[in-house]
N, CA, C and O of each residue as an XYZ file, in Angstrom:
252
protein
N     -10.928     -7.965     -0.163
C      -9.535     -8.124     -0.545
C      -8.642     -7.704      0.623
O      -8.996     -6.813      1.394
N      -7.071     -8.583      0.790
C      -6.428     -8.095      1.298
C      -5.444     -7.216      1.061
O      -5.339     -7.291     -0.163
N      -4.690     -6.468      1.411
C      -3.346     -5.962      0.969
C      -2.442     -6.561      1.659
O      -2.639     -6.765      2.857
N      -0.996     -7.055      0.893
C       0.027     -7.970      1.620
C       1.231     -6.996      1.097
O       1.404     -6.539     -0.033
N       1.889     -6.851      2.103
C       3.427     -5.920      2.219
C       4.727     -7.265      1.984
O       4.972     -8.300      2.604
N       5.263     -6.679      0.918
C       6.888     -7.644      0.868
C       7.467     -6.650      1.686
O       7.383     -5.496      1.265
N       8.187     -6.898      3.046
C       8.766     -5.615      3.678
C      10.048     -5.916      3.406
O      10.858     -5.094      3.835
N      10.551     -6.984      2.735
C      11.881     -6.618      2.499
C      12.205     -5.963      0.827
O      13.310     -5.949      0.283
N      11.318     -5.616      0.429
C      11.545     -4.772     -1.209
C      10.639     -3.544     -0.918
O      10.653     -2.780     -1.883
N       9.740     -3.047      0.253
C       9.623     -1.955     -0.069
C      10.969     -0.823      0.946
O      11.383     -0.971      2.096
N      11.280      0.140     -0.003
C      11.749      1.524      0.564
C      11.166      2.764      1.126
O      11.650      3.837      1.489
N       9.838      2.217      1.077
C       9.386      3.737      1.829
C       9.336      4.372      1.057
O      10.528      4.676      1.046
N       8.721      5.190     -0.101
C       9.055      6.353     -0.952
C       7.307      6.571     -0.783
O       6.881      7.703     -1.013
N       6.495      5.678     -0.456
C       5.795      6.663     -0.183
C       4.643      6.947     -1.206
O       3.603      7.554     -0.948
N       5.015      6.392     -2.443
C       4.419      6.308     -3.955
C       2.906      6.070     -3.753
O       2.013      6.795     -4.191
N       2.711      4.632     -2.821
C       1.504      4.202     -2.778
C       0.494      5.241     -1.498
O      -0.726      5.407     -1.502
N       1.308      5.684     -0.707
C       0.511      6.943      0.168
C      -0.192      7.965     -0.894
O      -1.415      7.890     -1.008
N       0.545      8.937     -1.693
C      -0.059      9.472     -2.257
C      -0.959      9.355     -2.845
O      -1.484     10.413     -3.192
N      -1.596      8.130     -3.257
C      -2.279      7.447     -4.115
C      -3.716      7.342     -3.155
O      -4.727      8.004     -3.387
N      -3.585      6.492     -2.184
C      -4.437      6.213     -0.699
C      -3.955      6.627      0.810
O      -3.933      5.809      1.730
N      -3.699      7.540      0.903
C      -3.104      8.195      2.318
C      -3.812      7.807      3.290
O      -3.231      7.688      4.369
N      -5.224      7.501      3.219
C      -6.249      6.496      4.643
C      -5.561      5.254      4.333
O      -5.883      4.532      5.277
N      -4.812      4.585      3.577
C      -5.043      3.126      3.573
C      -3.303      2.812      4.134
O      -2.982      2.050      5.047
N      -2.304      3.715      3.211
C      -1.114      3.487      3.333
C      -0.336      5.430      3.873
O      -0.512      6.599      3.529
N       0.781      4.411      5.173
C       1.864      5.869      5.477
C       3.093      5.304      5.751
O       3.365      4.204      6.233
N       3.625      5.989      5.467
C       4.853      5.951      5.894
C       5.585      6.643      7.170
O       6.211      7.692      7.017
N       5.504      6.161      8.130
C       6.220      6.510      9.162
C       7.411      7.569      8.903
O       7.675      8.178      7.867
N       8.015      7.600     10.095
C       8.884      8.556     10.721
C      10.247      7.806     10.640
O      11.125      8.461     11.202
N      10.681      6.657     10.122
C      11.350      6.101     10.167
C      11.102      5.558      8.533
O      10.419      4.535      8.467
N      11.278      5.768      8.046
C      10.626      5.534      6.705
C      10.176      4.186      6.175
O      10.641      3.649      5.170
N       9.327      3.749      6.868
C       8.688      2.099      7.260
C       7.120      2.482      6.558
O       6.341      3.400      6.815
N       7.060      1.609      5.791
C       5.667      1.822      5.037
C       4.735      0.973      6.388
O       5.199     -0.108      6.749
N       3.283      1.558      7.181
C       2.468      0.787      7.721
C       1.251      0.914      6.913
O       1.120      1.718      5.990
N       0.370      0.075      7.313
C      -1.277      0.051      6.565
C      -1.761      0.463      7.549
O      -1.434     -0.016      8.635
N      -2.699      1.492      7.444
C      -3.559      2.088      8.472
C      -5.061      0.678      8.427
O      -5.739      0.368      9.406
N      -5.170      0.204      7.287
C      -5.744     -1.226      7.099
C      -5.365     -1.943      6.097
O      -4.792     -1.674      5.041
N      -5.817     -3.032      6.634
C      -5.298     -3.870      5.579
C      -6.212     -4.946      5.053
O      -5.792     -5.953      4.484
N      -7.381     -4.704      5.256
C      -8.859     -4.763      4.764
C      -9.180     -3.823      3.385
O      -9.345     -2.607      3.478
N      -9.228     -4.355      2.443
C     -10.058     -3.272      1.484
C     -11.712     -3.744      0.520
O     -11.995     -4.595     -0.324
N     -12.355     -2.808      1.132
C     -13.308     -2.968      0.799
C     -13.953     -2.428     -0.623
O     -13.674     -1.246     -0.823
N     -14.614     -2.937     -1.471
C     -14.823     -2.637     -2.888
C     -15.382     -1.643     -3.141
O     -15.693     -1.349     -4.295
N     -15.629     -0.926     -2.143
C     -16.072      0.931     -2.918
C     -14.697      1.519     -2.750
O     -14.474      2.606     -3.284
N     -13.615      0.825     -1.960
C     -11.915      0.959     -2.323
C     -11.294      1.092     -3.222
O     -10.706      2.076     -3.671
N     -11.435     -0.464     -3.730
C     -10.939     -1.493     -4.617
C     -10.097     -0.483     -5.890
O      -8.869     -0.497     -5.812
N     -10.552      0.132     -6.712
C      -9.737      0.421     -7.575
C      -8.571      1.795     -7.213
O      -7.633      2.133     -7.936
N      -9.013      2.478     -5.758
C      -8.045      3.168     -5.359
C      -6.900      2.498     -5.447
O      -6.007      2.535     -6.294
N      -7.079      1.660     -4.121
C      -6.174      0.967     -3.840
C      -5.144      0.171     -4.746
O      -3.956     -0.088     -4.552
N      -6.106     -0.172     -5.943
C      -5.278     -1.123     -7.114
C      -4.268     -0.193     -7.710
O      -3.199     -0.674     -8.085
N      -4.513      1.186     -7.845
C      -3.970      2.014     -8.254
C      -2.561      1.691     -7.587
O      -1.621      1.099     -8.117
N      -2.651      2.344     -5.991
C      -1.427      2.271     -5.146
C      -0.521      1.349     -5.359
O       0.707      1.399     -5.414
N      -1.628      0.114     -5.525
C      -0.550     -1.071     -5.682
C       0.378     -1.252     -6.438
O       1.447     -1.747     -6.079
N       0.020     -0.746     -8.023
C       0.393     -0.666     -8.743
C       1.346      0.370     -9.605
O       1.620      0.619    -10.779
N       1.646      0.772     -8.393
C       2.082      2.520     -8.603
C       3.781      1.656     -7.752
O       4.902      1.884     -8.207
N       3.619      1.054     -6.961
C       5.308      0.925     -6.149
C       6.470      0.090     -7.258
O       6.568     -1.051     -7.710
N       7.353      1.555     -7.398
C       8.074      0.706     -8.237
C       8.891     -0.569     -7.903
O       9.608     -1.221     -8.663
N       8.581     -0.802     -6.421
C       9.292     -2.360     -6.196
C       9.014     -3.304     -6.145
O       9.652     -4.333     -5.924
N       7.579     -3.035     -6.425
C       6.581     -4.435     -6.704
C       6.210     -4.547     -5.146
O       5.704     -5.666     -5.065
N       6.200     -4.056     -4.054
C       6.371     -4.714     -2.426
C       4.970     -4.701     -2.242
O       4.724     -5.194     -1.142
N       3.791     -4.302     -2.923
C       2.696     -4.343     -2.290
C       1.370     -5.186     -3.677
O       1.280     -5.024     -4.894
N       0.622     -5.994     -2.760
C       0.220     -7.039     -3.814
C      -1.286     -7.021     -3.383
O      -1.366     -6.294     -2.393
N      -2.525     -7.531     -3.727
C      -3.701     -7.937     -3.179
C      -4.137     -9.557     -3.158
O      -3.703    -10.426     -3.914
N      -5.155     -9.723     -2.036
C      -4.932    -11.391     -2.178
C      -6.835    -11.548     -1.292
O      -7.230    -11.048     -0.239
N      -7.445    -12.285     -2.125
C      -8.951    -12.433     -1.486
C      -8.874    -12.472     -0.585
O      -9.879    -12.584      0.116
C-alpha cells in the first residue's frame, strides 16, 4: 500500500504522528512529511489507524 497526502487540507496537527511517528512528522514548519510512503502489511493497520485519525481527511491509502 501507498500513503497519499492532500497537502492542501492537511494542517499539521500532527494527529497522524502520534499514531505512527516512523511513518509520519511534522516538521519545523508545521508541514506534515512521510518518513515513507511505502507501507508494508506488518504496518498496515497502524498506519490505517493514522489515517483515519486526521480530522481533515488529508491522508488516504491507495495499492
Amino acid at each position: 500500500m501507498r500513503i497519499i497526502v492532500d497537502r492542501t487540507r492537511c494542517i499539521g496537527l500532527g494527529m497522524c504522528q502520534s499514531v505512527a511517528a516512523d511513518v509520519f512528522q511534522v516538521n519545523d514548519d508545521g508541514e506534515m512529511e512521510l518518513r515513507t510512503a511505502i507501507v508494508t502489511d506488518g504496518r498496515l493497520a497502524e498506519v490505517e489507524r493514522a489515517v483515519a485519525c486526521c480530522p481533515n481527511e488529508a491522508l488516504g491509502l491507495a495499492p
